[in-house]
N, C-alpha and C positions, 0 to 999 in steps of 0.2 A: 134267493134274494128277491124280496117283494118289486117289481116292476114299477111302481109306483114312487116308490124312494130311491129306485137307480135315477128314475126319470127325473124325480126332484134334484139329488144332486147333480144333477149335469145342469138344472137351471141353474143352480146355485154354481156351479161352474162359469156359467155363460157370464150369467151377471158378478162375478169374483173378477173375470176377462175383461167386461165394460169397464169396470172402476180403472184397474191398474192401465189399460190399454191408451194412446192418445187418439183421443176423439177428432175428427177432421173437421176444421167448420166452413161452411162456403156460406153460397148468399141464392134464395131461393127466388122463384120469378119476381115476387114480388118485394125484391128488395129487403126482407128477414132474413138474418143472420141464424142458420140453425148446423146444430151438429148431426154428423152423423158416421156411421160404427159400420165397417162391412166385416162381420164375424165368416170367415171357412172353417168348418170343418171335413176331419177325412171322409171318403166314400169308402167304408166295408165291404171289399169283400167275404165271398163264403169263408173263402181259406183265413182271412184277418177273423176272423168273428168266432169260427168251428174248429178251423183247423188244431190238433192235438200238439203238432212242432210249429216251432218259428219257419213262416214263409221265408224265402231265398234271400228277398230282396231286402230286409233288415238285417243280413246276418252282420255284415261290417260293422254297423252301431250295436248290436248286440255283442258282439267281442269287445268294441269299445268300453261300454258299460261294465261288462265284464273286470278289463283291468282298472279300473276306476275303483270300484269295490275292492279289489285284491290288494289294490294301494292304500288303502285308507284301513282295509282289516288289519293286515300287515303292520302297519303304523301302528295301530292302536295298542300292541303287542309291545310296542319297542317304545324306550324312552330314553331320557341322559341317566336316569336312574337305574335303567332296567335293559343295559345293552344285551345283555347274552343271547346268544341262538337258539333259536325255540326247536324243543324235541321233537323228535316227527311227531305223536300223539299227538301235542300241542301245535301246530302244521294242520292235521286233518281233522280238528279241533275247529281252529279259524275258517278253514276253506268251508266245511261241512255247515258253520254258520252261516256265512257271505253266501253262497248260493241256497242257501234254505230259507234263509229272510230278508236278506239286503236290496230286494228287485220289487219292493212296493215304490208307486210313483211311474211307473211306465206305461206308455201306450203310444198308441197312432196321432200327429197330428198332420196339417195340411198344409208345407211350405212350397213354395216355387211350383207349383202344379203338379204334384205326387207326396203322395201319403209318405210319411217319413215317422221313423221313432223316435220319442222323445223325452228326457226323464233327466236324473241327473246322472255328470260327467259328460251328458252330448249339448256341446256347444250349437244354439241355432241361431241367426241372424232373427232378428224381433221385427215383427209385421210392419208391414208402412204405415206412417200416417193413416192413419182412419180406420184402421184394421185391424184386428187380432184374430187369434187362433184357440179351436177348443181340443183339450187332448183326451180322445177316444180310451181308456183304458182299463182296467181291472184286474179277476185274480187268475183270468186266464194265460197274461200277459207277464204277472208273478211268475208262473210254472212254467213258462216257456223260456224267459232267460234264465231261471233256478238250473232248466237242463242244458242249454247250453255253458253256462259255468261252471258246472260237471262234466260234462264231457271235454273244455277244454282244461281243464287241472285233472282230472284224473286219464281220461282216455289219451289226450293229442302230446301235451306237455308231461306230466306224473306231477303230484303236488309237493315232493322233496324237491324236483326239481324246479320247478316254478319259485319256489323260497327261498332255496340256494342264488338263484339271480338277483333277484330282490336281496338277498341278504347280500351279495358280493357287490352290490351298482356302490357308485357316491356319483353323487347320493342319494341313498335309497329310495329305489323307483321303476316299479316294471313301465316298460316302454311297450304302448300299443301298436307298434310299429310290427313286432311281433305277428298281427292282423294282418297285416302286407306281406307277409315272408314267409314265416315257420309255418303260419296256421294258415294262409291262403284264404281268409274269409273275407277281405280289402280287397279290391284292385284298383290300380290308376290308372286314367284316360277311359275315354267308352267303350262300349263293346267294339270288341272285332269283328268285322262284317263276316259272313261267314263263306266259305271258299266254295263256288258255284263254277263247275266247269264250264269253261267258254265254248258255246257253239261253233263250228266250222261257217265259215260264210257258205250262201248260198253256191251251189255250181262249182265248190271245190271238197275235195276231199280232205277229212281229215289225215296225217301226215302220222303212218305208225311208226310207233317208236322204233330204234335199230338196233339190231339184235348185236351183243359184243361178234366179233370176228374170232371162229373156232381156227385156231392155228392148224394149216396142212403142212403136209412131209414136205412140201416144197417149200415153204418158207421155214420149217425146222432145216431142212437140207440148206439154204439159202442163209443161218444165223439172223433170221428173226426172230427175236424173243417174241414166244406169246404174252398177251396184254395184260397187265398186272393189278387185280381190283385196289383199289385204293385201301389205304392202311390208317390206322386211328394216326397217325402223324403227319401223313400225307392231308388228311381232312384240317388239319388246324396247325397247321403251315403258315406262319405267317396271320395266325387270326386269335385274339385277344378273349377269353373264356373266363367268365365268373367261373369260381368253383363249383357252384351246382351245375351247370352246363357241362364241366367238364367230368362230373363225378355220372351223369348223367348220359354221355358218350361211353365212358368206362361199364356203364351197364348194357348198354346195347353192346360193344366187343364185347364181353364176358360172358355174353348170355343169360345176363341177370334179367329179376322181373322189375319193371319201372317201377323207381322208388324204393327197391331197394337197397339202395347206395346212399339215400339224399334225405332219408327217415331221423326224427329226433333217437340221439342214443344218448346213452351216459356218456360220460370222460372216458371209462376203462373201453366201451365198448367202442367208441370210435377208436381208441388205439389198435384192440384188437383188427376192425375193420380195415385201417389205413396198412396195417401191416401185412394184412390176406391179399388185398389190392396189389401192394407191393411187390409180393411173390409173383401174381401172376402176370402183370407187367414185364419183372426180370425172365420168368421163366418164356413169356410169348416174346421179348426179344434175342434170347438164347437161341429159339429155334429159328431165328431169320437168317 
């Protein structure tokens, strides 16, 4: 791409942003009413400019986008004339469109004091008075959500399955909510600060931990039971467990590897799983 015509369109940007933007007007020392426009744009870094994947910090709105696209491919399949459910071909058909061409129109622009993405489906609060925004973009920006909306229909989700949702909602409508939960690419509230062991104050020592009490022959001779490690039941006693938390205990007693309990499966394969679970439940309290 000639440097020269990226550069021109982005004037032609700037000045497309003055037109539609509202101008602020004040009143200058000397009493002249004049307007005037304070344009941000994003600061680029390397990784926003070079980088090959989507940096970290847009993944949220880039999932977002994502089902936005999926909503509208999807739609365009179905009518009042043309309910039937589309064959899988027809499935990896749409999807293999929607992330191969549907992601022109995206890029960086500069809200509330950080670079954010922005295109359509992401709803942004519109500049203040006197102000607007220029949005940074191109075909780098194409191929970088192309791959994320592949990876989430084929890798995270499977594309039957993503359609079978949509095709089951009333009415019809994947929920990006989906970004918060199954796909973990959302989060609410801000970071968590992150866990910094506490120094011992000065002139004391820190306080080692204590070791459980090994039962001797005299408190076996004496009918003291030795100490009894805590039990998946004695742990949640009394305390209220989303399913994933609790599918999630069940993999630490089993000796499963994290996440494998809590993983998207089909319909058959969770029965199969809820029912392996099942066993060994019954069988670990058989032997108590």
């Amino acid at each position: 791409l000639d440097p020269s015509f990226s550069f021109t369109m982005r004037l032609i940007s700037v000045a497309a942003l003055a037109v539609a933007a509202d101008w602020e007007t004040t009143t200058n020392d000397k009493g002249q009413k004049v307007q005037s426009l304070k344009v941000e744009a994003p600061m680029l870094s390397e990784e926003d400019q070079y980088g090959s994947t989507l940096p970290p910090q847009y993944r949220c709105d880039a999932c977002r986008a994502v089902f936005h696209h999926l909503n509208a491919g999807f739609a365009s399949k179905h009518s009042v004339s043309n309910p039937r459910r589309l064959k899988a071909f027809e499935v990896v058909d749409v999807v293999d469109d929607i992330c191969g061409h549907h992601f022109k129109g995206y890029g960086l622009s500069f809200r509330d004091g950080k670079n954010v993405l922005s295109g359509p489906g992401l709803k942004r609060d519109e500049p203040a008075a006197g102000g607007a925004s220029i949005q940074m973009g191109g075909e780098t920006w194409e191929k970088r959500l192309g791959e994320v909306c592949r990876r989430i229909v084929y890798d995270d989700v499977g594309e039957e399955e993503m359609y079978d949702m949509y095709f089951k909602s009333e009415p019809r409508q994947l929920s990006d909510a989906m970004c918060f939960s199954e796909l973990r690419m959302c989060k609410v509230g801000p970071d968590a600060p992150s866990a910094v062991p506490k120094q011992p104050a000065k002139g004391k020592k820190a306080k080692k931990a204590k070791k459980p009490k090994t039962p001797t022959v005299a408190d076996t001779e004496a009918g003291k039971a030795p100490p009894k490690e805590e039990s998946m039941n004695d742990a949640v006693e009394g305390t209220d467990l989303s399913v994933e938390r609790f599918l999630q205990r069940l993999e630490a007693q089993h000796g499963e590897a994290a996440g494998s309990y809590t993983r998207l499966r089909s319909h058959k394969e969770w029965e199969k799983l809820l029912v392996s679970i099942a066993g060994k439940i019954f069988s670990g309290r058989s032997e108590l």
